[in-house]
N, C-alpha and C positions, 0 to 999 in steps of 0.2 A: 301327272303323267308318269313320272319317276315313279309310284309308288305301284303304278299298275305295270310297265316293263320288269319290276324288279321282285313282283309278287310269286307266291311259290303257285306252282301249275299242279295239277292233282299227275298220279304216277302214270295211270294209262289214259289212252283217247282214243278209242280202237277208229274212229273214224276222223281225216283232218282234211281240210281242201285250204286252198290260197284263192282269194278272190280279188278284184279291183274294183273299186266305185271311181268315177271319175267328176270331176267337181269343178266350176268355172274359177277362176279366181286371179288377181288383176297381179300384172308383176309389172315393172315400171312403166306403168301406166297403159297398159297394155293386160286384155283381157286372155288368158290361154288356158285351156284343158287341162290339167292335171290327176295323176292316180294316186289314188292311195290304197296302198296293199291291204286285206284285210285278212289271217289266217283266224280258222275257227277250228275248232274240237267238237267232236262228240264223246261223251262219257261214256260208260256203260251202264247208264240210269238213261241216255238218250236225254241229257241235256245240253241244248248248244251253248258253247263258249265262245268269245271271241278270245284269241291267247294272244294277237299282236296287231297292232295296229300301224304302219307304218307308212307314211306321209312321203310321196315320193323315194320310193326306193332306190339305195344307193346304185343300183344297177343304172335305173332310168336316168337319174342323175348325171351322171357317168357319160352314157349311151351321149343325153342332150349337149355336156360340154365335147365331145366328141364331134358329135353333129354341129358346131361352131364354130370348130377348129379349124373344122375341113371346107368351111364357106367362109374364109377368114376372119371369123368373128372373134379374135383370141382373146381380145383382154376379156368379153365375158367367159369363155370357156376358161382362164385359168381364174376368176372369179367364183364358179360352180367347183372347181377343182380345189381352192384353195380351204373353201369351204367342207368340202367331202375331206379333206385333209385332217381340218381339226376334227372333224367328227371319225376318222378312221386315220389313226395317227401312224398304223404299222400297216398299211397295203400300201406296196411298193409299189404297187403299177401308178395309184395316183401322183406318187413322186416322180414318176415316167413320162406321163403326158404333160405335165405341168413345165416340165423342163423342155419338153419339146417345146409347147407352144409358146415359152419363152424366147426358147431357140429363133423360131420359126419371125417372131418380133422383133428379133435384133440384142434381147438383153441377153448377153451370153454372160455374165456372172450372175443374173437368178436362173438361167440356165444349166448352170455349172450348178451351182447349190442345191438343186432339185434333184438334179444328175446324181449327184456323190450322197445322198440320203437315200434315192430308191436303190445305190448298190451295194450303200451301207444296210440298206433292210435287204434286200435278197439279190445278191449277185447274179446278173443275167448277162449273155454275151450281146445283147440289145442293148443292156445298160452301158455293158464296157462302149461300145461301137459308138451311141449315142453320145456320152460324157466325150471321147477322143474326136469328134466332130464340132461339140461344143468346146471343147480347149483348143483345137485348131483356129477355129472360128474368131475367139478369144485373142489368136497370137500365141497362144501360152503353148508352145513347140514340145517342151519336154514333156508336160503333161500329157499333151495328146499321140506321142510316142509311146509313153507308156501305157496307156489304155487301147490305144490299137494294139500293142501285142499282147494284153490282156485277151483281148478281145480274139485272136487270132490263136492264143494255147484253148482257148474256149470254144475254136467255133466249130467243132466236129458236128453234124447236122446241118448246118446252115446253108444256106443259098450260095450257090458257087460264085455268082456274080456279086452278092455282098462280100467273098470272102476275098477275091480277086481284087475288091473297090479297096477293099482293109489293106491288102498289103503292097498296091501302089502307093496309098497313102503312104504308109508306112516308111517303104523305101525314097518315097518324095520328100518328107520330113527328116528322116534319118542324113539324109543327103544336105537338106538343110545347114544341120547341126554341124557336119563334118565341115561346112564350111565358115563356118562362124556364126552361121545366121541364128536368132533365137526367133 
């Protein structure tokens, strides 16, 4: 399979579509539907090619732990997730959901850890907002002080009522610390 992903593609293909075949196949023990993506080429000799073949696409993927999260089925969604991880080691959103649905389960230090890699891969005012929920959650006060105001020189666009939620947080914590509390 490696040596067909990694084969050289001829230079043009004036004609390309994406297709899906879908296929039955048993997942813990449990029979479900599945796609698998199929993109083809036309040459300009008007031969078909197949150029990729790909087995549940990361999107669908994605989509399904998604679709588990939201019916509280998390330990499989960060299952699906963890696994689109190793295969996609630099998109940050999958470091995003993953920490959430941590979050969401109560583990707020793999929550934390999921948090601080999707904003070490691409800073987002989501990310800030998310991690300073999950450090609050934690206990861990100064962290999530300092990612609500992360989150707060970041959030020009944002939803008025997230940006309102940030900075009572904010002032609710801050107030904290002035009194000793961590």
């Amino acid at each position: 399979m490696k040596e067909f992903r990694t084969r050289l593609l001829k230079e043009e293909y004036p004609f390309l579509w994406i297709d899906a075949i879908y296929e039955k196949v048993r997942v813990d023990g449990r029979v479900r539907s599945v796609s698998v993506m199929v993109a083809y080429g036309v040459d300009n000799e008007g031969q078909r090619e197949v150029l990729e073949v790909e087995p549940e696409s990361k999107t669908l993927r994605a989509s399904l732990a998604a679709s588990l999260a939201s019916v509280g089925k998390l330990s499989e969604a960060i299952e699906i997730y963890r696994k689109l991880i190793e295969e996609f080691p630099d998109d940050q959103s999958l470091y995003q959901f993953t920490g959430l649905a941590y979050s969401y389960l109560g583990d707020q230090d793999q929550a934390i850890f999921y948090l601080k890699q999707a904003v070490a891969i691409r800073p987002t005012r989501s990310g800030y907002f998310n991690l300073a929920v999950a450090y609050e959650k934690a206990g861990r006060t100064e962290e999530a002080v300092e990612y609500f105001r992360r989150y707060l020189e970041n959030s020009s666009g944002d939803r008025e009522e997230t940006i309102r939620l940030a900075r009572r947080e904010l002032e609710r914590l801050e107030k904290k610390l002035a009194g000793g509390q961590r």
